[in-house]
mmJSON file of the N, C-alpha and C atoms, coordinates in Angstrom:
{"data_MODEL":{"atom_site":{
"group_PDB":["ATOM","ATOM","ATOM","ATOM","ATOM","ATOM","ATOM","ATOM","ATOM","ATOM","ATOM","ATOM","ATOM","ATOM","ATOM","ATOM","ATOM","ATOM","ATOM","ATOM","ATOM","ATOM","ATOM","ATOM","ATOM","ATOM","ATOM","ATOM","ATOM","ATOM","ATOM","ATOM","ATOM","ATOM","ATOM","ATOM","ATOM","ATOM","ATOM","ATOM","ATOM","ATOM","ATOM","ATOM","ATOM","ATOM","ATOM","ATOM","ATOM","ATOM","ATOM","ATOM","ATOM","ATOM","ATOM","ATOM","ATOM","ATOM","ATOM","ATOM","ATOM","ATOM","ATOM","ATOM","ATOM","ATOM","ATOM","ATOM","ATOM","ATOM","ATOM","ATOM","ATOM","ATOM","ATOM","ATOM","ATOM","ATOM","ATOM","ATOM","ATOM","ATOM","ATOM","ATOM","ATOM","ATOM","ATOM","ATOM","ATOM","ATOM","ATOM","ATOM","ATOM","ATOM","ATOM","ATOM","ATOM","ATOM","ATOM","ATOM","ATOM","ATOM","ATOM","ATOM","ATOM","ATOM","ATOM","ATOM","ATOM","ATOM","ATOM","ATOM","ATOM","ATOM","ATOM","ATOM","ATOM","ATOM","ATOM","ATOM","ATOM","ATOM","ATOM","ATOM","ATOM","ATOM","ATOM","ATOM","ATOM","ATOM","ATOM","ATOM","ATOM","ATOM","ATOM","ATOM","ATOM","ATOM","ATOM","ATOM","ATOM","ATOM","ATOM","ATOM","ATOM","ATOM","ATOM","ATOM","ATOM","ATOM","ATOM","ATOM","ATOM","ATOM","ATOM","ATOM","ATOM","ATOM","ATOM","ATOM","ATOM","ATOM","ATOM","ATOM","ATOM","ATOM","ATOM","ATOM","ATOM","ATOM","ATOM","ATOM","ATOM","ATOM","ATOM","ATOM","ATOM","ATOM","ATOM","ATOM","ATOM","ATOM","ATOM","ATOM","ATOM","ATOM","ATOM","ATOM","ATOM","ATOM","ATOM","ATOM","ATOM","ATOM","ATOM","ATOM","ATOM","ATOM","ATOM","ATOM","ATOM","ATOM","ATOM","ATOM","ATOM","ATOM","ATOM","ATOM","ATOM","ATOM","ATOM","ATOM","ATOM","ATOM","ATOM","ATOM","ATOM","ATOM","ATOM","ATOM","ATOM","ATOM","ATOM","ATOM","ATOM","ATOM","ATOM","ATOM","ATOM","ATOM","ATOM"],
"id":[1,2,3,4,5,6,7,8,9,10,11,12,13,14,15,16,17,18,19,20,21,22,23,24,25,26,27,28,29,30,31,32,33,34,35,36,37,38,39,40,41,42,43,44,45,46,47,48,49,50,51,52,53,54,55,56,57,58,59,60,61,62,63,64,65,66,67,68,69,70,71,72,73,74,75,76,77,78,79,80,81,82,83,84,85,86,87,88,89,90,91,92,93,94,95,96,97,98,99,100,101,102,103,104,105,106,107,108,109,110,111,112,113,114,115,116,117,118,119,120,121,122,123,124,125,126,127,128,129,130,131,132,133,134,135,136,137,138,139,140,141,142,143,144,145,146,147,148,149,150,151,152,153,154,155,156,157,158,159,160,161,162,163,164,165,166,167,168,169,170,171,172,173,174,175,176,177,178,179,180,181,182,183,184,185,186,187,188,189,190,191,192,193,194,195,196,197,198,199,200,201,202,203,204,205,206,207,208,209,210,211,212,213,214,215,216,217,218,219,220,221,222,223,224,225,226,227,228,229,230,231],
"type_symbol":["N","C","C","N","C","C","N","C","C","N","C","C","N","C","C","N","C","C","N","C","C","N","C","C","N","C","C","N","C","C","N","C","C","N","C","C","N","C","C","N","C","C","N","C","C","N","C","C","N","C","C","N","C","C","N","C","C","N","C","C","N","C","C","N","C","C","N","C","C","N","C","C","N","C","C","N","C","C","N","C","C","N","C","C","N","C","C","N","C","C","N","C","C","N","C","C","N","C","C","N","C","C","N","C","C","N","C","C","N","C","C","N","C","C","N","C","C","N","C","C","N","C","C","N","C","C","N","C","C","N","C","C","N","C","C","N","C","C","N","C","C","N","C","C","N","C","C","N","C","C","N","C","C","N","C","C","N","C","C","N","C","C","N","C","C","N","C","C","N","C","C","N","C","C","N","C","C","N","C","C","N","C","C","N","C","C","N","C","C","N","C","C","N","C","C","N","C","C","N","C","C","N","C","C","N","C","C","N","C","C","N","C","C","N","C","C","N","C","C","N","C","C","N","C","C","N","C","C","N","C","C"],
"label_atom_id":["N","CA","C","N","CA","C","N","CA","C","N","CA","C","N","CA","C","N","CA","C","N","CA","C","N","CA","C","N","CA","C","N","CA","C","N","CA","C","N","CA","C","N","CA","C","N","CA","C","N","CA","C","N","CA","C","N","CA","C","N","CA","C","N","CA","C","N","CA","C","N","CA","C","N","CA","C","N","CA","C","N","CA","C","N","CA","C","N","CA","C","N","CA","C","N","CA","C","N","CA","C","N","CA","C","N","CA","C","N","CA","C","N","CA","C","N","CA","C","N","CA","C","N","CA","C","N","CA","C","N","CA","C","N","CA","C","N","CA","C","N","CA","C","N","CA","C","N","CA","C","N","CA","C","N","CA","C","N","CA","C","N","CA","C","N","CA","C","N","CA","C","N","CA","C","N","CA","C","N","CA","C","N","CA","C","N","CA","C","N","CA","C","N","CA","C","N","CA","C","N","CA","C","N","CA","C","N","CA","C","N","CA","C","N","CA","C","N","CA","C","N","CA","C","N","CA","C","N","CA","C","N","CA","C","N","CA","C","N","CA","C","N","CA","C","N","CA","C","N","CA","C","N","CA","C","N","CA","C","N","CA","C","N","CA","C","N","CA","C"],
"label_alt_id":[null,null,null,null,null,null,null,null,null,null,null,null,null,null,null,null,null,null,null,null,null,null,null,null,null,null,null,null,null,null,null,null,null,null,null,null,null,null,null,null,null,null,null,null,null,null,null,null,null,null,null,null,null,null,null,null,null,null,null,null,null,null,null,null,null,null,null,null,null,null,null,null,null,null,null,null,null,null,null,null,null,null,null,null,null,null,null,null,null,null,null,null,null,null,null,null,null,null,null,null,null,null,null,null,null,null,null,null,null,null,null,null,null,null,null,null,null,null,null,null,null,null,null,null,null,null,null,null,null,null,null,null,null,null,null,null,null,null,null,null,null,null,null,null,null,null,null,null,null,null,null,null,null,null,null,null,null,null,null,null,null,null,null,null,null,null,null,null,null,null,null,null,null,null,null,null,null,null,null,null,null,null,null,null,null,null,null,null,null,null,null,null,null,null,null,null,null,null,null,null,null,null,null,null,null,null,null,null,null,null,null,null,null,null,null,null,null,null,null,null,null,null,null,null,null,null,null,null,null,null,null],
"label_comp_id":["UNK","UNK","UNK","UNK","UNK","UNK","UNK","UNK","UNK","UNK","UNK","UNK","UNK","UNK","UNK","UNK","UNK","UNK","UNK","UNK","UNK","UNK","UNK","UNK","UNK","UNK","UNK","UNK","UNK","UNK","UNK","UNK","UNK","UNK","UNK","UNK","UNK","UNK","UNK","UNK","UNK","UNK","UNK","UNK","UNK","UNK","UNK","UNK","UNK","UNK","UNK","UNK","UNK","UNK","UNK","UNK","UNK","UNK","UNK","UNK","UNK","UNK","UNK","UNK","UNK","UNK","UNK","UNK","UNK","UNK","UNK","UNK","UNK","UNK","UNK","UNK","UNK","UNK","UNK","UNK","UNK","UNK","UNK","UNK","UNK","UNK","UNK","UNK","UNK","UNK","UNK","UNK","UNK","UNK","UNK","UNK","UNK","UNK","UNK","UNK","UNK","UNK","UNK","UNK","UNK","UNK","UNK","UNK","UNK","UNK","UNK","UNK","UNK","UNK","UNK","UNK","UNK","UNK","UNK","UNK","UNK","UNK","UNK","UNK","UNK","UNK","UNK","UNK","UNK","UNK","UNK","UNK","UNK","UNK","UNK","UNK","UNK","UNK","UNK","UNK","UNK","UNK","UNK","UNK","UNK","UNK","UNK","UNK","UNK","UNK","UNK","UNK","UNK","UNK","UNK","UNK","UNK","UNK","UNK","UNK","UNK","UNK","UNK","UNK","UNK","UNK","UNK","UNK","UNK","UNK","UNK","UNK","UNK","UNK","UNK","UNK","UNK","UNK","UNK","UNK","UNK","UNK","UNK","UNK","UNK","UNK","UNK","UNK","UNK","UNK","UNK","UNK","UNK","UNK","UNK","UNK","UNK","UNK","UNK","UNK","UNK","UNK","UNK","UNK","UNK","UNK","UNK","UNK","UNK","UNK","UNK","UNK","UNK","UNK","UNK","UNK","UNK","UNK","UNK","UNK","UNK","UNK","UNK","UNK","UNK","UNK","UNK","UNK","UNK","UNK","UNK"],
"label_asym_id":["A","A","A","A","A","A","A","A","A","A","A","A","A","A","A","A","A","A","A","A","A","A","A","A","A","A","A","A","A","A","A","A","A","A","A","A","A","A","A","A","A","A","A","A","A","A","A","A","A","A","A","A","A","A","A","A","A","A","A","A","A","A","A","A","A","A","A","A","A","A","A","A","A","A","A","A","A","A","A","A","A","A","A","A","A","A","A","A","A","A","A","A","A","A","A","A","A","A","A","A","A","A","A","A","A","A","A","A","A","A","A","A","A","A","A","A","A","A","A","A","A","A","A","A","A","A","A","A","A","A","A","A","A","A","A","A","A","A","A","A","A","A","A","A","A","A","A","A","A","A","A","A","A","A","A","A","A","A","A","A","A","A","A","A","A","A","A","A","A","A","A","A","A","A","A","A","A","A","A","A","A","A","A","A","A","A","A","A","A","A","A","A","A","A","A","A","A","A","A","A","A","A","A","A","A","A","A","A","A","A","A","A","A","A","A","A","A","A","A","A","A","A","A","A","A","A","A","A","A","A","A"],
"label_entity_id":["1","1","1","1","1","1","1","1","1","1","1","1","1","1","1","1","1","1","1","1","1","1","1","1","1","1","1","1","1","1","1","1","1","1","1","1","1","1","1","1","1","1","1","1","1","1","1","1","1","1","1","1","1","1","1","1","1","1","1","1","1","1","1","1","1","1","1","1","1","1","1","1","1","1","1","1","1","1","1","1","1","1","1","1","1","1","1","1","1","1","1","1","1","1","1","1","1","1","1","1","1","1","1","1","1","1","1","1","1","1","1","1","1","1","1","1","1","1","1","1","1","1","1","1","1","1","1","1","1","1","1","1","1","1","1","1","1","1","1","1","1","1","1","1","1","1","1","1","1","1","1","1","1","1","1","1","1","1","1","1","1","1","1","1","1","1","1","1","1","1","1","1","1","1","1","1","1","1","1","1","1","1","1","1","1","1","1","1","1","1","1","1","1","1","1","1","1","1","1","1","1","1","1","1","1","1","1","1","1","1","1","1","1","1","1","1","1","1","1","1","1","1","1","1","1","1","1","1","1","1","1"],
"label_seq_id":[1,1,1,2,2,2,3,3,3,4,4,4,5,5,5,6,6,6,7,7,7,8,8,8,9,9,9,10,10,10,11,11,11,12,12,12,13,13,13,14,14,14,15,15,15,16,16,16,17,17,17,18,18,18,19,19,19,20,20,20,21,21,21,22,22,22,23,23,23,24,24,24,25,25,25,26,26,26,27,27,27,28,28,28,29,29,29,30,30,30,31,31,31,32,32,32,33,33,33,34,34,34,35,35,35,36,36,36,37,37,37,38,38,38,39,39,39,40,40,40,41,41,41,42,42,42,43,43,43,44,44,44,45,45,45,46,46,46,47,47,47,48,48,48,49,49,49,50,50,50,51,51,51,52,52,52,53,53,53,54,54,54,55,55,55,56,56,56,57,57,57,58,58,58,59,59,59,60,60,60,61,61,61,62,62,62,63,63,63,64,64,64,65,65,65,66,66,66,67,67,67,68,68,68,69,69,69,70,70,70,71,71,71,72,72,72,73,73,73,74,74,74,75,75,75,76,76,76,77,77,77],
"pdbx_PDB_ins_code":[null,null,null,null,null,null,null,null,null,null,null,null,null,null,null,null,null,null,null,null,null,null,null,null,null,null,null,null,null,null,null,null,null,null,null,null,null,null,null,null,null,null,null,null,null,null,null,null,null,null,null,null,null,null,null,null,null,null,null,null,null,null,null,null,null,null,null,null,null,null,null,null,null,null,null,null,null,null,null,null,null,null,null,null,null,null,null,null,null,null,null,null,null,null,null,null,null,null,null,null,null,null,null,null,null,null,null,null,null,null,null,null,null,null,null,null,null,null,null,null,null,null,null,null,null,null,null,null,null,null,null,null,null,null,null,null,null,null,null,null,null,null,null,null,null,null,null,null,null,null,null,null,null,null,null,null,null,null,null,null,null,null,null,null,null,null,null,null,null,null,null,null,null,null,null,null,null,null,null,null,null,null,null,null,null,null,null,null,null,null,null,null,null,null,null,null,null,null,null,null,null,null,null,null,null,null,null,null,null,null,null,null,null,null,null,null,null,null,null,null,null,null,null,null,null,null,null,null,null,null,null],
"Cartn_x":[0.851,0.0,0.894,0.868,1.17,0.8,2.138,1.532,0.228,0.324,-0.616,-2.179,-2.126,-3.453,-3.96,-2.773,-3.05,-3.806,-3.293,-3.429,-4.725,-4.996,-6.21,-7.348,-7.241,-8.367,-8.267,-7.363,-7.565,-8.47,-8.403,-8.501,-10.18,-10.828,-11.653,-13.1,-11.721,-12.819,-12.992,-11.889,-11.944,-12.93,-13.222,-13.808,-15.001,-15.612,-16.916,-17.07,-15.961,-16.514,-16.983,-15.549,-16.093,-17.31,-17.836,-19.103,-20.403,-19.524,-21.193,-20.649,-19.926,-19.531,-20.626,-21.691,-22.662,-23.491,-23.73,-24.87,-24.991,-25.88,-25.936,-25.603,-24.561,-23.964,-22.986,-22.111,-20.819,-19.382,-19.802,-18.433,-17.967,-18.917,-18.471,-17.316,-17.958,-17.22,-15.786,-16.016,-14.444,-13.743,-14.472,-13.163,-12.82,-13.587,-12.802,-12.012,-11.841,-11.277,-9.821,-9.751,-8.787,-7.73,-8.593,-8.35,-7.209,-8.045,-7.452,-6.649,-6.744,-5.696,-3.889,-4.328,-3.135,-2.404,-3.756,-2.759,-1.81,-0.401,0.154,1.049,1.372,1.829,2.975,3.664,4.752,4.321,3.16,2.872,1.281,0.902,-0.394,-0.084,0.701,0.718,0.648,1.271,1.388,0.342,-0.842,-1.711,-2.875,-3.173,-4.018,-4.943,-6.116,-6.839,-7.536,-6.917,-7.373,-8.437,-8.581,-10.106,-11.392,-10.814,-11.691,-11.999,-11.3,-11.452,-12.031,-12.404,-12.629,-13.925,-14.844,-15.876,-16.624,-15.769,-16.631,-16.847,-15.645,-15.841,-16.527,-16.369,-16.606,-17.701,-17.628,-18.507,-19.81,-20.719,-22.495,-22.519,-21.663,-22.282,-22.909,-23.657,-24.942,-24.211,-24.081,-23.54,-23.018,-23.846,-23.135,-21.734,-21.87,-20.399,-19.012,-19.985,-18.706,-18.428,-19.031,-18.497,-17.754,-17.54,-17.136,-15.811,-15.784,-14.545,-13.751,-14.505,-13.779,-13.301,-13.732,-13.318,-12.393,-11.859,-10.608,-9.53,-9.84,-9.063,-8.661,-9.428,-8.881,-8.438,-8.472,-7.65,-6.369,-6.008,-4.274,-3.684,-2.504,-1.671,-0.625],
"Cartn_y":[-1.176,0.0,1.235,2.215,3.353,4.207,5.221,5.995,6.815,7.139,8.515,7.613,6.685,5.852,5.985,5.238,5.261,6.53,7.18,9.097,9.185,9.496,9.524,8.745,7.267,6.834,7.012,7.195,7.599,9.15,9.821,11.211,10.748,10.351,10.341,9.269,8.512,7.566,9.052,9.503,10.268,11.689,12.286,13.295,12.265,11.43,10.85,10.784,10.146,9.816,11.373,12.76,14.057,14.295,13.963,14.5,13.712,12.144,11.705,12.454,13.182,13.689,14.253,14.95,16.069,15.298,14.168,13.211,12.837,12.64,12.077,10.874,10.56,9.462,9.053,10.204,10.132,9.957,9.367,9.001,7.673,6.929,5.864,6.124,7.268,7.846,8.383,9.328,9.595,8.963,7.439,6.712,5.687,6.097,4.814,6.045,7.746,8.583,8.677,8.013,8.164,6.759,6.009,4.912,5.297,5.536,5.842,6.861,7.698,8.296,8.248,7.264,6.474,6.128,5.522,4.771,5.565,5.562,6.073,5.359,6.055,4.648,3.793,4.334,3.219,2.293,2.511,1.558,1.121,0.967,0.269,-0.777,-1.986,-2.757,-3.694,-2.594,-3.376,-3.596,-1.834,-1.776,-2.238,-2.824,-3.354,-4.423,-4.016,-5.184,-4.295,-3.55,-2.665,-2.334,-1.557,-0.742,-1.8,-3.212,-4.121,-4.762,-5.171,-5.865,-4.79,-3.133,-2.608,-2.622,-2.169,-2.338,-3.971,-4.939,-6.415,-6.153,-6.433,-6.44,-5.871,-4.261,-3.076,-2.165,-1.661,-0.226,-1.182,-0.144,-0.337,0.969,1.37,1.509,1.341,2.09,1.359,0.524,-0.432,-1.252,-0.781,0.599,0.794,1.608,2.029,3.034,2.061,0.866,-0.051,-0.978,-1.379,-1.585,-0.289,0.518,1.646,1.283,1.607,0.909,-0.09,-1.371,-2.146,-2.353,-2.252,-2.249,-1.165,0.244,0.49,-0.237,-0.86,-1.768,-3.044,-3.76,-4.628,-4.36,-3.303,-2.957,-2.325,-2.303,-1.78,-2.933,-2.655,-3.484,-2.682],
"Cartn_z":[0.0,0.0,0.0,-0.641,-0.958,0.17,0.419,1.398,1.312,0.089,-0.249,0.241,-0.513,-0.637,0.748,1.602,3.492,3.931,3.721,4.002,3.84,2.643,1.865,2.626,2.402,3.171,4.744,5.269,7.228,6.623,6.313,6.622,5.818,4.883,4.632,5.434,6.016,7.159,8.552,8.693,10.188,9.607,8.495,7.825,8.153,7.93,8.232,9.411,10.462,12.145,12.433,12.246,12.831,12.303,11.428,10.787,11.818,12.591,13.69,14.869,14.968,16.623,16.789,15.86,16.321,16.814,16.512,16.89,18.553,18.898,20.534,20.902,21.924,21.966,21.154,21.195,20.3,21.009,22.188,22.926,22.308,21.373,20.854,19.317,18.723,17.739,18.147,19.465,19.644,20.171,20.936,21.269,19.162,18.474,17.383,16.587,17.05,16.431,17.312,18.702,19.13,18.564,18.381,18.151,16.726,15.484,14.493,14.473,14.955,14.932,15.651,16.37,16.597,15.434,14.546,13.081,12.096,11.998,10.965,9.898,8.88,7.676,8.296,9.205,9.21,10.681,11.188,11.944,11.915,10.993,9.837,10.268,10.204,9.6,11.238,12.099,14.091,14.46,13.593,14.802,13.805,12.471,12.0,12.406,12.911,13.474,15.114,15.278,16.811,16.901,15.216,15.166,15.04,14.454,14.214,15.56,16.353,17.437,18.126,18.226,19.273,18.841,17.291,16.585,17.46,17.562,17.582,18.859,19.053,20.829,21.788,21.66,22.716,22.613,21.143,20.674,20.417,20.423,20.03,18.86,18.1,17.231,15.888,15.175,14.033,13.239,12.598,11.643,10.65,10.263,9.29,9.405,10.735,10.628,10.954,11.725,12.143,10.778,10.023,8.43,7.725,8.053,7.196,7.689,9.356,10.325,9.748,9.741,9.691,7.842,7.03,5.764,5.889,6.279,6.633,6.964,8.177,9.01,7.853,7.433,6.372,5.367,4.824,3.461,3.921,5.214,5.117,4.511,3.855,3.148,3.931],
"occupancy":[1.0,1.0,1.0,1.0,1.0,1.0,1.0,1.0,1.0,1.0,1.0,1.0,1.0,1.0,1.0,1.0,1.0,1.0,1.0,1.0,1.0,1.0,1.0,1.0,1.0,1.0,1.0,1.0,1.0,1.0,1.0,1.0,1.0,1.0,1.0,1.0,1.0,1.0,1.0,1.0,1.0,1.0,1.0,1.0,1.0,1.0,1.0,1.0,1.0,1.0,1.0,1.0,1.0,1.0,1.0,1.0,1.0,1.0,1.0,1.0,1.0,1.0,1.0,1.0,1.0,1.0,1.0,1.0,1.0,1.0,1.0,1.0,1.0,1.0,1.0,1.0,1.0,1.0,1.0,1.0,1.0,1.0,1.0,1.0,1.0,1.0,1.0,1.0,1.0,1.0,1.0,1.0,1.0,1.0,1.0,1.0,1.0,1.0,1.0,1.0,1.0,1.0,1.0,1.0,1.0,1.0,1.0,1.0,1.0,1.0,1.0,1.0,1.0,1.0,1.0,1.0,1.0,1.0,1.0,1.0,1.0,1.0,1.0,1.0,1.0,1.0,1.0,1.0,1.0,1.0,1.0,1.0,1.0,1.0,1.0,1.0,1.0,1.0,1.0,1.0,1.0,1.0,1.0,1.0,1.0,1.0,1.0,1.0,1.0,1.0,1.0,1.0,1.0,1.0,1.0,1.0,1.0,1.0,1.0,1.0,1.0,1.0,1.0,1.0,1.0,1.0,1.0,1.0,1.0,1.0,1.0,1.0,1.0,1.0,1.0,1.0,1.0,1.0,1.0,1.0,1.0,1.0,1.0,1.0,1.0,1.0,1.0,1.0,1.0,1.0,1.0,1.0,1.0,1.0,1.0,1.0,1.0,1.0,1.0,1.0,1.0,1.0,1.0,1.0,1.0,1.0,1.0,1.0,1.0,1.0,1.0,1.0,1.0,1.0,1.0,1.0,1.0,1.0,1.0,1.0,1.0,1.0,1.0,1.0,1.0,1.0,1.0,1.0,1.0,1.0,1.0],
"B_iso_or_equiv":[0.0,0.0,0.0,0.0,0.0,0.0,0.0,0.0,0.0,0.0,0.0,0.0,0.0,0.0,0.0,0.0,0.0,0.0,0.0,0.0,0.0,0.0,0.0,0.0,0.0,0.0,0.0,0.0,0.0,0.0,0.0,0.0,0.0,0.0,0.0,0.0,0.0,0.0,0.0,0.0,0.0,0.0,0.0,0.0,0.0,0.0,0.0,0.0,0.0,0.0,0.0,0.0,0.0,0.0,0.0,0.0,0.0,0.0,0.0,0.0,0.0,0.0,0.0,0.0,0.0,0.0,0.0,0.0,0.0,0.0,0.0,0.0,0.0,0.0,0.0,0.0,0.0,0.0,0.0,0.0,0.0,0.0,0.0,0.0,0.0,0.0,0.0,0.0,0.0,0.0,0.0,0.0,0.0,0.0,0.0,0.0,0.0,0.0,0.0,0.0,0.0,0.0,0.0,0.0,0.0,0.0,0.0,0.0,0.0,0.0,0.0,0.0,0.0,0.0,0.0,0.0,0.0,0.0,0.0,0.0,0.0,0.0,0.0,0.0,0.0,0.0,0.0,0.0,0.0,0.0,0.0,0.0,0.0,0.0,0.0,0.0,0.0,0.0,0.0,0.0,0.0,0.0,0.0,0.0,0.0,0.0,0.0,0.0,0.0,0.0,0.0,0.0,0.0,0.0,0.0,0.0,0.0,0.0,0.0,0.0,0.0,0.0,0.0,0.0,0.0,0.0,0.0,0.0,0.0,0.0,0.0,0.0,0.0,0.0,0.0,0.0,0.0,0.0,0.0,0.0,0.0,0.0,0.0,0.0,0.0,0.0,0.0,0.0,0.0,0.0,0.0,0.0,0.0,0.0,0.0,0.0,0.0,0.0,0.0,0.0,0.0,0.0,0.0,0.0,0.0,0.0,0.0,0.0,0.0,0.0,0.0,0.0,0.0,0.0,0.0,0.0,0.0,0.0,0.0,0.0,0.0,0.0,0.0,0.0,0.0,0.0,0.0,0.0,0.0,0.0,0.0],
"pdbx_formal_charge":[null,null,null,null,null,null,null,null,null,null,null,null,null,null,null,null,null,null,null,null,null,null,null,null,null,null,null,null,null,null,null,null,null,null,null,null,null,null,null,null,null,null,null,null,null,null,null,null,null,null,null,null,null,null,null,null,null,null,null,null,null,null,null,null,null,null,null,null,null,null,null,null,null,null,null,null,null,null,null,null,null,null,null,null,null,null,null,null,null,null,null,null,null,null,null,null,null,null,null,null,null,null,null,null,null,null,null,null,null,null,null,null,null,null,null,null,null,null,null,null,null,null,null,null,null,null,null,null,null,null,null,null,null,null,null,null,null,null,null,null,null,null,null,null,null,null,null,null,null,null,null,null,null,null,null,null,null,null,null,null,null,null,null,null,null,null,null,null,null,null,null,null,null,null,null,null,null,null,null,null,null,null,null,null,null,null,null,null,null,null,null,null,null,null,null,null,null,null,null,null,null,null,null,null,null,null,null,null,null,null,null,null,null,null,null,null,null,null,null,null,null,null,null,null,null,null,null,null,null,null,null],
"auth_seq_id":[1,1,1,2,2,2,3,3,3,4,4,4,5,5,5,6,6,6,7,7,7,8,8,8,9,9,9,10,10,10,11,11,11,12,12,12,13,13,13,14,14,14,15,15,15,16,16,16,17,17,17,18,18,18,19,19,19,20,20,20,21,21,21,22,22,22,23,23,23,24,24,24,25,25,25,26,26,26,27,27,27,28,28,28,29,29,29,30,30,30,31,31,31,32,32,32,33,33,33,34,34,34,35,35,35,36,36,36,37,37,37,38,38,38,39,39,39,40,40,40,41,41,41,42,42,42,43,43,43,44,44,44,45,45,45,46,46,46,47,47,47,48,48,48,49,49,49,50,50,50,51,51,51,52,52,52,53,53,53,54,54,54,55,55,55,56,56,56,57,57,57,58,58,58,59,59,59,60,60,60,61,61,61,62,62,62,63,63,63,64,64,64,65,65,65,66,66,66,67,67,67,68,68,68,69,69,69,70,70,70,71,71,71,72,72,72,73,73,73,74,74,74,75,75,75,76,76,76,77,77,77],
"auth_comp_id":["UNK","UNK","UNK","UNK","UNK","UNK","UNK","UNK","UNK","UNK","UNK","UNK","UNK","UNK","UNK","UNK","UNK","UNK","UNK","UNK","UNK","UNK","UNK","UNK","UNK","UNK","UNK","UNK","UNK","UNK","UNK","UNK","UNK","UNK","UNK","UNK","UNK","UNK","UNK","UNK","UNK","UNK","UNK","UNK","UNK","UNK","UNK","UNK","UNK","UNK","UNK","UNK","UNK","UNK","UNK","UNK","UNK","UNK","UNK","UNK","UNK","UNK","UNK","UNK","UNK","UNK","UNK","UNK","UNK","UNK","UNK","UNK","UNK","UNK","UNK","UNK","UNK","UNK","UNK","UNK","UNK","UNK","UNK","UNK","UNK","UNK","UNK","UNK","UNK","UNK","UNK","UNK","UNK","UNK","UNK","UNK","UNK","UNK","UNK","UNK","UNK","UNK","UNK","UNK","UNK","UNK","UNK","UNK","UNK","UNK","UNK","UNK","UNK","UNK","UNK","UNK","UNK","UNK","UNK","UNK","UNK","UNK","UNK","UNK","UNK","UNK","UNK","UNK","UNK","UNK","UNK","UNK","UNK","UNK","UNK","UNK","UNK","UNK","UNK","UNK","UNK","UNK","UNK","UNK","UNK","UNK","UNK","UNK","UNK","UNK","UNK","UNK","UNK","UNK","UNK","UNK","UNK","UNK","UNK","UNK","UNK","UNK","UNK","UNK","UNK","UNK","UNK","UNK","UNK","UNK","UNK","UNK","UNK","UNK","UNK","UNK","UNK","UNK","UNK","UNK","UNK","UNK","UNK","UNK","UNK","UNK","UNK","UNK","UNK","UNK","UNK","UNK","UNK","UNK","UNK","UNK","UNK","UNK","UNK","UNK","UNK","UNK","UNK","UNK","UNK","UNK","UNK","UNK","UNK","UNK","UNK","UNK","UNK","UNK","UNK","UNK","UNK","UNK","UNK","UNK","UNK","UNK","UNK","UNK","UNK","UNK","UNK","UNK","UNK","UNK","UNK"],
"auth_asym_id":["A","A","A","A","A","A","A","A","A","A","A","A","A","A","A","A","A","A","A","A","A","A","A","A","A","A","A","A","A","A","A","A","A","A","A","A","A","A","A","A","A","A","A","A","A","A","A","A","A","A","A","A","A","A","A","A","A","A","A","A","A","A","A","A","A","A","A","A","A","A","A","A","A","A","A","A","A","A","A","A","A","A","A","A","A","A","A","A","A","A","A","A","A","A","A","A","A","A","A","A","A","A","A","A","A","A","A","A","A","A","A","A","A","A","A","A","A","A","A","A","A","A","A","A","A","A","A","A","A","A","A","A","A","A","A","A","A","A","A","A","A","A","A","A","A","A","A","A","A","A","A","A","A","A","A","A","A","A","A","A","A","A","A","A","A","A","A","A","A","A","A","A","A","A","A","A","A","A","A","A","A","A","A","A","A","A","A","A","A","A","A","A","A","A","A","A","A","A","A","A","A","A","A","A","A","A","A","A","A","A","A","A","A","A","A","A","A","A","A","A","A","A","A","A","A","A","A","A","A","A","A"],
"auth_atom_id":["N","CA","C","N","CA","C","N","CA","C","N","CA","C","N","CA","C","N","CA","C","N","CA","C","N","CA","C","N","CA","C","N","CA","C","N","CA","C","N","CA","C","N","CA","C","N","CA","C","N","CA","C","N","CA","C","N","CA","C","N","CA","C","N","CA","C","N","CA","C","N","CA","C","N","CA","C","N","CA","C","N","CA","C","N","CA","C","N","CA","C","N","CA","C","N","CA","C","N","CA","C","N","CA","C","N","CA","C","N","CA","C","N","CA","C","N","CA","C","N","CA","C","N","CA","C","N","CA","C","N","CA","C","N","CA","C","N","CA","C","N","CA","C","N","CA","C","N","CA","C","N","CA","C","N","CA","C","N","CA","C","N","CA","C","N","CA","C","N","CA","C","N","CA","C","N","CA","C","N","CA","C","N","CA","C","N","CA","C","N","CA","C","N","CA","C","N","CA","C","N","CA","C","N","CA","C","N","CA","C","N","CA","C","N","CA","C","N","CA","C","N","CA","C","N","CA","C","N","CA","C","N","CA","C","N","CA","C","N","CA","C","N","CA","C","N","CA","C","N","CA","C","N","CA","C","N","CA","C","N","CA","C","N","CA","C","N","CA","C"],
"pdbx_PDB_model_num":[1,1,1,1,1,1,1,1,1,1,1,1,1,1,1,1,1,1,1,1,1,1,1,1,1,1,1,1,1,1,1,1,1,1,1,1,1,1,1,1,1,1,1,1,1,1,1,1,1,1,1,1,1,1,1,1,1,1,1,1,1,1,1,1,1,1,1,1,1,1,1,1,1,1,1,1,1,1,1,1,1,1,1,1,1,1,1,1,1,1,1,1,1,1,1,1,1,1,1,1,1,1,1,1,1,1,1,1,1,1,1,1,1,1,1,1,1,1,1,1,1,1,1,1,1,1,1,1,1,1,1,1,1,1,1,1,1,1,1,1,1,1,1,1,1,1,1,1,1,1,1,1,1,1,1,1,1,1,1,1,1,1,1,1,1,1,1,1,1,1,1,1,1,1,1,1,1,1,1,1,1,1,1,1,1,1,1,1,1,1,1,1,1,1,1,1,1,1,1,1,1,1,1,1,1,1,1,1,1,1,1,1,1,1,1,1,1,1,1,1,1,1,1,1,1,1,1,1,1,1,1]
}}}
């Protein structure tokens, strides 16, 4: 995976989470924004799988944002 590519999709998954912060009950959003933003290109590859396991495991939120999540999470290369 290309850096740029990496870039690109973090910033366009995290441009969607800030966009549910307005919503009620968004402590679930800023813990998967703290989450990701941990992630950077040269350590993708350690922390791949965090955001997924925190989505299954931990968070309640709607399905669809935790598929948005986790198809991030699986396409790092």
């Amino acid at each position: 995976m290309k850096e740029e590519i990496f870039i690109t999709r973090k910033e366009k998954l995290k441009a969607f989470l800030e966009m549910l912060l307005e919503t009620p009950d968004s402590s679930e959003i800023t813990t998967i924004l703290e989450i990701l933003n941990q992630y950077t290109f040269d350590n993708r590859l350690k922390l791949k799988g965090t955001l997924t396991r925190y989505i299954i495991d931990s968070s309640e939120v709607d399905y669809s944002i935790g598929e948005k999540v986790i198809e991030f999470d699986t396409n790092i290369r």
